[in-house]
C-alpha positions in Angstrom: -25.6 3.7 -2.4 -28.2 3.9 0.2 -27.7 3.4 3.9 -28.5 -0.6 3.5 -26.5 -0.9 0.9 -23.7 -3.2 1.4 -20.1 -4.0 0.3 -18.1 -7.2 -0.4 -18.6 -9.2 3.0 -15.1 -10.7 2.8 -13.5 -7.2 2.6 -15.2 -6.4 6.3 -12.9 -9.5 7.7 -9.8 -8.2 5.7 -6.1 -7.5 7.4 -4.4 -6.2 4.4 -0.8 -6.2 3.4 0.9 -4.7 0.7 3.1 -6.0 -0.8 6.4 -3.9 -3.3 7.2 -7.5 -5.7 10.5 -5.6 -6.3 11.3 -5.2 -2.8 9.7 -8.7 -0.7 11.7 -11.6 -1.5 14.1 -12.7 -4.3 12.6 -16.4 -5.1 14.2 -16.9 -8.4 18.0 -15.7 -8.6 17.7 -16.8 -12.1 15.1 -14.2 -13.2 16.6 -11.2 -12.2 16.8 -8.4 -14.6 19.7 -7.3 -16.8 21.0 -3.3 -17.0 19.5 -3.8 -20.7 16.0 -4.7 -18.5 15.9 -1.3 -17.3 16.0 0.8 -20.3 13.5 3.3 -20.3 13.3 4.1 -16.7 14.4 6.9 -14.7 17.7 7.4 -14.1 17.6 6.9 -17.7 21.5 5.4 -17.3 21.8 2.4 -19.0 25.3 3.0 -20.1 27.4 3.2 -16.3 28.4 -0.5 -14.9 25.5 -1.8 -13.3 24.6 -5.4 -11.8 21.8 -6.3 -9.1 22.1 -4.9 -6.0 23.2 -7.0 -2.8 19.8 -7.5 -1.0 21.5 -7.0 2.8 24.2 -4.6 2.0 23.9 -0.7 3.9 21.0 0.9 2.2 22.9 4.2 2.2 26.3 2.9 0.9 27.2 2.7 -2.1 28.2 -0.2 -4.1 31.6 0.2 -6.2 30.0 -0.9 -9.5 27.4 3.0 -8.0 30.7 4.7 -7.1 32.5 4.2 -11.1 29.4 6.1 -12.0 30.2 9.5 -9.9 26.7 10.1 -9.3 24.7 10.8 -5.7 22.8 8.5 -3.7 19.4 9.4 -4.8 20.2 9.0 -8.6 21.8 5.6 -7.3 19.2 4.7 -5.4 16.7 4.7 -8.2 18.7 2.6 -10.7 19.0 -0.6 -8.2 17.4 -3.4 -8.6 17.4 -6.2 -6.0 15.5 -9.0 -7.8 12.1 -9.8 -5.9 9.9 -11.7 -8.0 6.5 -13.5 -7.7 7.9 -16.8 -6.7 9.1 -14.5 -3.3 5.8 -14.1 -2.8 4.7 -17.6 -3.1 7.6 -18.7 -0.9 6.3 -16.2 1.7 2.8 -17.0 1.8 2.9 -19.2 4.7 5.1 -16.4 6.5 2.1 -13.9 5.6 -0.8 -16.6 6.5 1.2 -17.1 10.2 1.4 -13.2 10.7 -2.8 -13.1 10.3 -3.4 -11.5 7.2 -5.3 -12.5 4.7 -5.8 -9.8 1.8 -2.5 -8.7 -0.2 -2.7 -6.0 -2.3 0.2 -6.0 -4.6 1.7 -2.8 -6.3 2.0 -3.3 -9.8 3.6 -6.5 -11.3 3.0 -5.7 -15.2 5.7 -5.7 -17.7 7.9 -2.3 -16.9 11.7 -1.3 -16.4 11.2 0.2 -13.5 11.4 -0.8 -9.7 7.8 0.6 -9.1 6.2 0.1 -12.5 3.7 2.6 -12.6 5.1 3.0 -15.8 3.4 0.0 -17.5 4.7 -1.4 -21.0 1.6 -3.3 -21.0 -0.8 -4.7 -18.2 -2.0 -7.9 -19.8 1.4 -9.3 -19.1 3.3 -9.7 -15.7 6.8 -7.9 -16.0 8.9 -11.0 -17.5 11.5 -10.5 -14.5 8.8 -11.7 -12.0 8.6 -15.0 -13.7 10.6 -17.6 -14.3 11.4 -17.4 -18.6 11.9 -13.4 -18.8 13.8 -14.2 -22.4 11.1 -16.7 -23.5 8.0 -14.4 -22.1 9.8 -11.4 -24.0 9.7 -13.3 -27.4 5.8 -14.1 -26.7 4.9 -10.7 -26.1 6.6 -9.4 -29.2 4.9 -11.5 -31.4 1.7 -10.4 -30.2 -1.0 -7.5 -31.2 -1.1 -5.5 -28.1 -4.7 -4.0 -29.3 -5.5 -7.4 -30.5 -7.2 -10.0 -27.1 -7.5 -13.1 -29.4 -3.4 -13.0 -30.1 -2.5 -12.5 -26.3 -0.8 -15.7 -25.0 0.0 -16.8 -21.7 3.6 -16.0 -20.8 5.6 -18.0 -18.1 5.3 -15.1 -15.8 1.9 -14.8 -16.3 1.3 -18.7 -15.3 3.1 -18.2 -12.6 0.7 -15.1 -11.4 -2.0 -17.8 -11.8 -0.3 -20.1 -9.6 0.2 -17.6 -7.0 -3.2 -16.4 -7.4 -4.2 -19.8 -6.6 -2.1 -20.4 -3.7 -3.3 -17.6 -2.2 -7.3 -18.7 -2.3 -5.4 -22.3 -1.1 -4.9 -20.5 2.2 -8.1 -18.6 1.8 -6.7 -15.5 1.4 -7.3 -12.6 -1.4 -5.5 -10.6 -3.6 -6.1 -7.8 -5.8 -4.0 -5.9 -8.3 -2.8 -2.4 -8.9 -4.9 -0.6 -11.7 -2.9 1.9 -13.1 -5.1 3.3 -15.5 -4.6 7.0 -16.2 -1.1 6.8 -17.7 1.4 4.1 -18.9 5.3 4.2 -19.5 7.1 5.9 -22.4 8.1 1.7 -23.2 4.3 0.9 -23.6 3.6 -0.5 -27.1 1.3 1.7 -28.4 3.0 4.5 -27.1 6.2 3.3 -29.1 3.9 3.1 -32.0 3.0 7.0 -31.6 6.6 7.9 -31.1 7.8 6.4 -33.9 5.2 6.6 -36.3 3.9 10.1 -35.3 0.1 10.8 -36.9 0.5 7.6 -39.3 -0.1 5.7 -35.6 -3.6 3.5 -35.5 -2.8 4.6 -31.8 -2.1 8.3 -32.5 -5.7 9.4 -30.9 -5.0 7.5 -27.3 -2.6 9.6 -26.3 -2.4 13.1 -24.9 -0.4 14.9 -27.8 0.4 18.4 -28.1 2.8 18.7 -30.9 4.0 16.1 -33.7 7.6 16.4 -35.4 7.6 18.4 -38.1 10.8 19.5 -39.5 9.4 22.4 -41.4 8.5 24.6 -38.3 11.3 22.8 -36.2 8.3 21.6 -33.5 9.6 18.4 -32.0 7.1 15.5 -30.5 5.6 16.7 -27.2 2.7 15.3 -24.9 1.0 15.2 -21.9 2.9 13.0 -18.8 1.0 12.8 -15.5 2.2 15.7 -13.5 4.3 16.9 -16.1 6.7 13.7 -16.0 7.4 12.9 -19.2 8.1 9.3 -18.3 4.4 8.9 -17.6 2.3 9.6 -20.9 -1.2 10.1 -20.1 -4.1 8.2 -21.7 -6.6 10.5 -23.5 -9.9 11.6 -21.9 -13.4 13.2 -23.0 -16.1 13.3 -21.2 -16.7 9.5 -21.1 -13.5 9.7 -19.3 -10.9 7.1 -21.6 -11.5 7.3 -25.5 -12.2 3.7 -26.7 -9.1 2.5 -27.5 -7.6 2.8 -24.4 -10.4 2.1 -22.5 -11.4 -1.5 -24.8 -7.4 -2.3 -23.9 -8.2 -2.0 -20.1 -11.7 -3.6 -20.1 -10.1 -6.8 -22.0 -7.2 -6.9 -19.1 -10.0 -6.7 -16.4 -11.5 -9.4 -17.9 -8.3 -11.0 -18.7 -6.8 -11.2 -14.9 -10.5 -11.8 -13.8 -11.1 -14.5 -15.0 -8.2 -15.9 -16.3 -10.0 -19.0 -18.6 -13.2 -17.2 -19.4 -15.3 -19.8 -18.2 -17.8 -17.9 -16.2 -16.0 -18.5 -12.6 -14.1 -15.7 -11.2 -12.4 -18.2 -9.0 -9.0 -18.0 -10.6 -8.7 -14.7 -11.0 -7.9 -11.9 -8.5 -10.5 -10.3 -6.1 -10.3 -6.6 -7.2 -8.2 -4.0 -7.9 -6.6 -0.6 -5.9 -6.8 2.1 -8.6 -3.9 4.4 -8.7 -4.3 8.3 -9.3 -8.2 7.6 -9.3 -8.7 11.1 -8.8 -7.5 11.9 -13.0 -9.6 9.9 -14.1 -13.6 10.8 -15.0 -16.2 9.5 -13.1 -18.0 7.7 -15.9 -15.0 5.8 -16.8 -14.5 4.5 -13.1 -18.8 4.0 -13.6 -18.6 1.8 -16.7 -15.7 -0.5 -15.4 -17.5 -1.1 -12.1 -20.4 -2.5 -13.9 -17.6 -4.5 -15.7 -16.0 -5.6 -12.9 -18.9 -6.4 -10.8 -20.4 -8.4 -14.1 -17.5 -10.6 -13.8 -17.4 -11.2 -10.0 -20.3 -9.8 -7.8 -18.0 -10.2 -4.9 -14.8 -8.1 -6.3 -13.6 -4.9 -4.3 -12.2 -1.7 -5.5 -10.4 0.6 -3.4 -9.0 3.8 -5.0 -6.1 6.0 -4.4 -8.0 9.1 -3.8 -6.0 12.2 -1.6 -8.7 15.1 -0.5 -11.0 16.3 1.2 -14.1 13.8 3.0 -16.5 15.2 0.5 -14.5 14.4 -2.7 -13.3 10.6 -1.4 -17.5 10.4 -0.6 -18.3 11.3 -4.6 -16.3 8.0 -5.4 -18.1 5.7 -3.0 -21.8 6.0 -3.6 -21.8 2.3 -4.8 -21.5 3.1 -8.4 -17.6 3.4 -8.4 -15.5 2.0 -5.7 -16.2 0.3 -2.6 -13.4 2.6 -0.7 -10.2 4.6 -0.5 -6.9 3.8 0.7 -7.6 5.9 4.1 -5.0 8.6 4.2 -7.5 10.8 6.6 -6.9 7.7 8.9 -3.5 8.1 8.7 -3.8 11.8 9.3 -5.9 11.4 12.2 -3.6 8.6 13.5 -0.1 11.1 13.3 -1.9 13.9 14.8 -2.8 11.8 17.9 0.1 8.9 18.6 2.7 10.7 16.3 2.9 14.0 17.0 3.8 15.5 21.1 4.1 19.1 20.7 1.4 19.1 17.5 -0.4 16.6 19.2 -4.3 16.8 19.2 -6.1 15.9 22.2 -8.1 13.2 22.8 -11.8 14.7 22.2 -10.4 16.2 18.5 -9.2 12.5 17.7 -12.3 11.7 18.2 -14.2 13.8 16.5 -12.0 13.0 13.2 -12.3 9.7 13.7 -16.5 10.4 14.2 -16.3 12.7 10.6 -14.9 9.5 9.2 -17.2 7.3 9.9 -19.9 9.4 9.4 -18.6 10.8 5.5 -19.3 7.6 4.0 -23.3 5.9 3.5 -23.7 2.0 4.1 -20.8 -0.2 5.1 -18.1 2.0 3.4 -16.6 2.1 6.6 -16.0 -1.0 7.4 -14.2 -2.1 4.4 -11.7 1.3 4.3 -8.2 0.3 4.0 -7.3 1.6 6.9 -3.1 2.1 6.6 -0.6 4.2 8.8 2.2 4.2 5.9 2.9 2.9 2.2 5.0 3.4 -0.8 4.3 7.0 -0.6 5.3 7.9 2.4 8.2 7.8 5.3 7.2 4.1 7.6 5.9 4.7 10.2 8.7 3.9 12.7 10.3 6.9 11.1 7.3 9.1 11.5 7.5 8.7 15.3 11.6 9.7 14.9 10.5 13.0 13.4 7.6 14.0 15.0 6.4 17.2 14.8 8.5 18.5 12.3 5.6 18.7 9.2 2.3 18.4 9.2 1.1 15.3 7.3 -2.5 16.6 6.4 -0.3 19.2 3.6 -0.2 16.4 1.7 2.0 17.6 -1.3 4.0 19.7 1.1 4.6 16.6 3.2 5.2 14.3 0.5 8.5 16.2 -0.6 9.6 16.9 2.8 9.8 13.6 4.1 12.0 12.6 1.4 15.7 12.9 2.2 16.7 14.0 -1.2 14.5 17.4 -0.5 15.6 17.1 4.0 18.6 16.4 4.3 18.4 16.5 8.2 15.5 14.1 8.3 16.7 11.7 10.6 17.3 8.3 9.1 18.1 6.0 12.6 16.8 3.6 13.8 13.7 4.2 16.3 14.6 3.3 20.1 12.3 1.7 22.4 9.8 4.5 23.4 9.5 5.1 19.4 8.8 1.8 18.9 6.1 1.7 22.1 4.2 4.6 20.1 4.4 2.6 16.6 3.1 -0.7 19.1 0.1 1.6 20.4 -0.9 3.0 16.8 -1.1 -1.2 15.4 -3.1 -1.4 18.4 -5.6 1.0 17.3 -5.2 -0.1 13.8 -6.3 -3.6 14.5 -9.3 -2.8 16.8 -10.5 0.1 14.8 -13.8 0.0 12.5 -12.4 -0.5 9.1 -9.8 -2.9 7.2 -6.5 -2.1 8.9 -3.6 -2.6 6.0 0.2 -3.4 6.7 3.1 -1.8 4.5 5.6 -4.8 3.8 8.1 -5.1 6.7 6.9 -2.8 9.2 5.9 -5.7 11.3 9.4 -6.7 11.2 10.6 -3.6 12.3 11.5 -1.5 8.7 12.4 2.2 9.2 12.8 4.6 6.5 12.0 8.1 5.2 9.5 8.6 2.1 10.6 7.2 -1.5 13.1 5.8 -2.2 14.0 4.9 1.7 10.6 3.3 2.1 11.3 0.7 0.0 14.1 -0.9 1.0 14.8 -4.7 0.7 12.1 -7.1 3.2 13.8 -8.2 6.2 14.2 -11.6 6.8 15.3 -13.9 9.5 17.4 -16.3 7.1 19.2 -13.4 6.1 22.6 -11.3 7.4 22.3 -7.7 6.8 24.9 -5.0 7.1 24.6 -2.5 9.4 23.5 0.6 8.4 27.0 2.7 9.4 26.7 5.2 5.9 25.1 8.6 6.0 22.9 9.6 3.5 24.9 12.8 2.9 28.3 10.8 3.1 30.6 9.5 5.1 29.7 7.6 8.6 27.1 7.5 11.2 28.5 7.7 14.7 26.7 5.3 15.7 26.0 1.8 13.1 22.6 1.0 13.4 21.5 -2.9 13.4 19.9 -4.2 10.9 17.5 -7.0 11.7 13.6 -8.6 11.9 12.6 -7.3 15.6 11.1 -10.7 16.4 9.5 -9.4 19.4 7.8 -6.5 17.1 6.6 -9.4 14.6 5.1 -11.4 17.6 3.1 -8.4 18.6 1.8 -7.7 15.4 1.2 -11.2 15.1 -0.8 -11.6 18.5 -2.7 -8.1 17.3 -3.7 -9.5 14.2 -5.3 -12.8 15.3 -6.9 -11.2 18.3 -8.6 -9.4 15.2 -9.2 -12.3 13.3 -10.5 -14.2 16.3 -13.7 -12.0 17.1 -16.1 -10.9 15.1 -17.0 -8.0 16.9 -14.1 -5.7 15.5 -14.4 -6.4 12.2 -18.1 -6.8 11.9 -19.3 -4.6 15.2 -20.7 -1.5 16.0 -18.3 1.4 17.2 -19.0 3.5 20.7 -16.6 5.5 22.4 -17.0 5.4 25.8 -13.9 7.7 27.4 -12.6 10.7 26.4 -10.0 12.6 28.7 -7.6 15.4 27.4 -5.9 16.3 30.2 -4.7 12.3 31.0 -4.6 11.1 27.3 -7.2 8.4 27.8 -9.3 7.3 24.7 -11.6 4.0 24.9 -14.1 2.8 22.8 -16.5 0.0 22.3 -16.8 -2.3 19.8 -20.2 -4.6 19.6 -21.2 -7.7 17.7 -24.5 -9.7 18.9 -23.5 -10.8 22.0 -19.9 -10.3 21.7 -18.1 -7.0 23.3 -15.1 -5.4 23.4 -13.7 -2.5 25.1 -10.4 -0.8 24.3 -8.6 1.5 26.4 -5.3 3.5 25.2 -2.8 5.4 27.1 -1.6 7.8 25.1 0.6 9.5 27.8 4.0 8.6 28.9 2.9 8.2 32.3 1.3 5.0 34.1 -2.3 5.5 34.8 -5.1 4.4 37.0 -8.7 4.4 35.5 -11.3 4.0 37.7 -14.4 5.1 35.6 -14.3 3.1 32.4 -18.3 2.9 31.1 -17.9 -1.0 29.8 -21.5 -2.5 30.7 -21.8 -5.2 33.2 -20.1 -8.2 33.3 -16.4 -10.2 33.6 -13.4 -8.8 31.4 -10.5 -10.2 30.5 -7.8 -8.4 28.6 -6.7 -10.4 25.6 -2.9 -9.1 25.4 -2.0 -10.1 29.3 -4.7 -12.2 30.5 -5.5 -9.4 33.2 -9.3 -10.1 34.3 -11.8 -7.5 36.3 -15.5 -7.2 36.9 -17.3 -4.1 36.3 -19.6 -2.5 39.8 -23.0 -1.6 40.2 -22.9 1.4 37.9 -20.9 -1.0 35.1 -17.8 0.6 35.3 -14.3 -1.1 36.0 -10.9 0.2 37.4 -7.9 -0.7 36.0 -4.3 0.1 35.5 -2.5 1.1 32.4 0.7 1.4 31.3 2.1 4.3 29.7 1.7 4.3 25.6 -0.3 1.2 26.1 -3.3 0.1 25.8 -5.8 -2.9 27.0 -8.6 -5.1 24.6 -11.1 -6.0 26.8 -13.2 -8.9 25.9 -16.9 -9.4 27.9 -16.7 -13.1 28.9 
């Protein structure tokens, strides 16, 4: 990509959300899976009493059909099911359109037993749970050729992704898909094939295999799973990157959830994908399906799940491969700063991370970075700001496990109180006036709290709904104190006002960054953000004091600040003085 080169315009203007089907909104009570649904995934219990799990009972309770079973929490917490389906998502639309956004990414909705299916059965059908026949879609899919396009039928789940897809452009909004294309599930139809039919498999050279069953030498069927989970068989590579089975299969589902009726127009299909694991697959397969990809809609964005180092994330986004990353060196940058107090970096060396960013990437990379603060892989951030301090994030892998409760059991589940909840304010602050495509994890506008997987994905709050307190301890018995369990409207409202300030003016999502204060010893950070004639300044308080700036470089001119209506004029050497609250900040617009 050269310097001019650019990315999808839309993506520029994008507030993301992302959205866990399994966890947003139960829209169809009807469509909710069975304990036979589930065979296949992890617990790997299909036998103990099972039923769907009560979308606003105690997250860490558990349920007596859970207790019969004599097994923990964790191993519990994996087996539920709570029923969210795509027709939650299309109820919710007009919830999501009020809030501001107007990109969803969706984690993946293809057939699967599991809650997160990244363990696909097959991707050119949505899991039949989501949709609204799951016995009817089951008995299409089995009478298909899974390596065979021309037999694929649309299934009633499937319509029903069309009709969402096309509710969402109704409200011009986008979405795009999860891509997870280095490994499928052990249910996945040509992996059954393999497994059953060992080297006699059409499908036997897909797969990762070290070892068939042979009964002379006693070897037993073995292959490769992604990180060793055996749940998760991994597609063969060479140095093409997939081997052309497997990768035919996934070009005829881009084309397939592309553009849906093969006419030509991209209209009714999703606008791109998020590509999970990017970093196992080879470069010239991620090369090859961008040309496909772009063939079929010029305008369709690719971000890819890609955890490193700046120079690594910049080898995928040279224009010939993605168009960005899901920013996790934001989020690093971002936990150091508003997160942390005792790790806490100081205001110049937030800076300069955030300049390192910018400056990794060619072209307009940076303005179309999902730029997110927490998602299915991580603690919320609401619970972030409880345990400051404690790990540091940037050890990815380390922190990964840590911030699960299953691994600490003293990470500390409560709710956040109402300086917690100031920081988490001041971080969406800087999220939605930042250079880049800020994204939202489901629920954390409404106030969600939770550490890493499984606790990050608990049931979507909503307003039409009574939940139980949260009064059970992870490790047992009771909290002292029952926390509430409820939307924070007043949160919601703040994202809410956040979001459209951003969607309002041009200049932060098209404009030029500048920073313009930088003061360690106070915790002052402002910048500048520039679009033709239209200006911004933004000023953060980072302390927990209340502060008086008097030399804030904005350029002549009137301000107003967009969040209180508080105008001033800059003097004669364009500067203004203002007050600021502490772990606040002000959005200065030039009039």
């Amino acid at each position: 990509m050269s310097e001019t080169a650019s990315v999808p315009h839309w993506a520029k203007q994008a507030v993301w959300y992302q959205i866990f089907a399994e966890r947003f909104r139960n829209g169809d009570p009807s469509n909710d899976p069975t304990r036979a649904d589930i065979r296949g995934a992890y617990p790997h219990d299909t036998t103990s009493a099972w039923q769907i799990h009560p979308w606003t009972s105690d997250w860490y309770e558990l349920q007596p059909y859970e207790r019969a079973n004599g097994r923990d929490l964790e191993f519990n917490q994996q087996r539920r099911r709570y029923g969210g389906d795509l027709q939650g998502i299309i109820d919710k639309l007009d919830y999501l359109r009020d809030l501001g956004v107007n990109a969803l990414y969706l984690t993946p909705v293809f057939e699967s037993p599991s809650a997160h299916k990244y363990d696909g059965a097959t991707y050119h059908h949505i899991d039949p749970n989501f949709g609204p026949d799951p016995m009817g879609d089951r008995k299409i899919i089995a009478s298909e050729a899974g390596h065979d396009p021309s037999t694929w039928q649309w299934t009633a789940a499937d319509k029903l992704a069309l009709r969402l897809i096309d509710e969402v452009h109704r409200r011009d909004m986008r979405i795009i898909f999860d891509g997870v294309f280095n490994h499928v599930g052990r249910n996945h139809w040509a992996f059954r094939d393999v497994a059953q039919r060992q080297q006699l498999s059409p499908y036997k050279d897909w797969f990762k295999i070290k070892s068939w069953n042979d009964p002379k030498t006693g070897k037993g069927f073995d292959y490769e799973g992604w990180w060793s989970f055996k749940d998760l068989p991994e597609w063969r590579q060479d140095e093409s990157g997939l081997v052309a089975g497997p990768r035919e299969y996934v070009f005829a589902i881009t084309r397939r959830w592309m553009d849906p009726n093969g006419d030509g127009d991209p209209r009714d299909g999703i606008d791109g994908w998020r590509l999970d694991v990017a970093e196992c697959v080879h470069h010239n397969f991620w090369k090859q399906w961008r040309a496909l990809v772009r063939s079929l809609n010029p305008e369709a964005y690719l971000t890819g799940e890609v955890i490193n180092t700046l120079p690594i994330l910049a080898s995928y986004l040279q224009g010939d491969e993605f168009d960005a990353v899901m920013n996790y060196s934001f989020t690093y940058a971002c936990t150091d700063f508003f997160v942390n107090e005792k790790r806490r970096v100081v205001a110049s060396e937030f800076d300069r991370h955030l300049r390192e960013l910018r400056e990794a990437f060619p072209g307009e990379v940076a303005y179309v970075m999902q730029n997110l603060v927490d998602s299915h892989d991580t603690d919320r951030i609401a619970s972030r700001i409880v345990n400051r301090d404690r790990e540091n994030m940037r050890e990815w892998l380390k922190y990964y496990q840590w911030s699960k409760v299953v691994h600490t059991p003293d990470y500390d589940t409560r709710k956040p109180n109402e300086a917690e909840r100031n920081a988490q304010k001041l971080i969406a602050l800087f999220q939605m006036t930042y250079l880049g495509a800020p994204m939202i994890y489901y629920g954390d506008e409404a106030g969600m709290w939770g550490a890493n997987d499984p606790c990050c994905r608990k049931p979507m709050l909503w307003e039409d709904l009574h939940y139980a307190h949260e009064a059970a301890a992870p490790a047992g018995g009771q909290r002292e104190v029952a926390e509430r369990v409820a939307v924070d409207r007043e949160l919601f409202e703040y994202y809410r006002k956040l979001i459209h300030i951003r969607r309002d003016h041009s200049a932060l999502q098209l404009g030029d960054f500048q920073t313009v204060l930088v003061d360690d010893d106070r915790e002052l950070y402002a910048f500048s953000r520039t679009y033709e004639s239209q200006k911004l300044v933004v000023l953060i308080n980072n302390s927990t004091q209340d502060q008086l700036v008097k030399n804030l470089k904005t350029g002549e001119g009137e301000y107003v600040d967009l969040l209180d209506g508080f105008s001033v004029s800059a003097n004669g050497k364009d500067e203004v003085a203002c007050e600021i609250e502490a772990q606040a900040g002000r959005i200065l617009l030039r009039r």
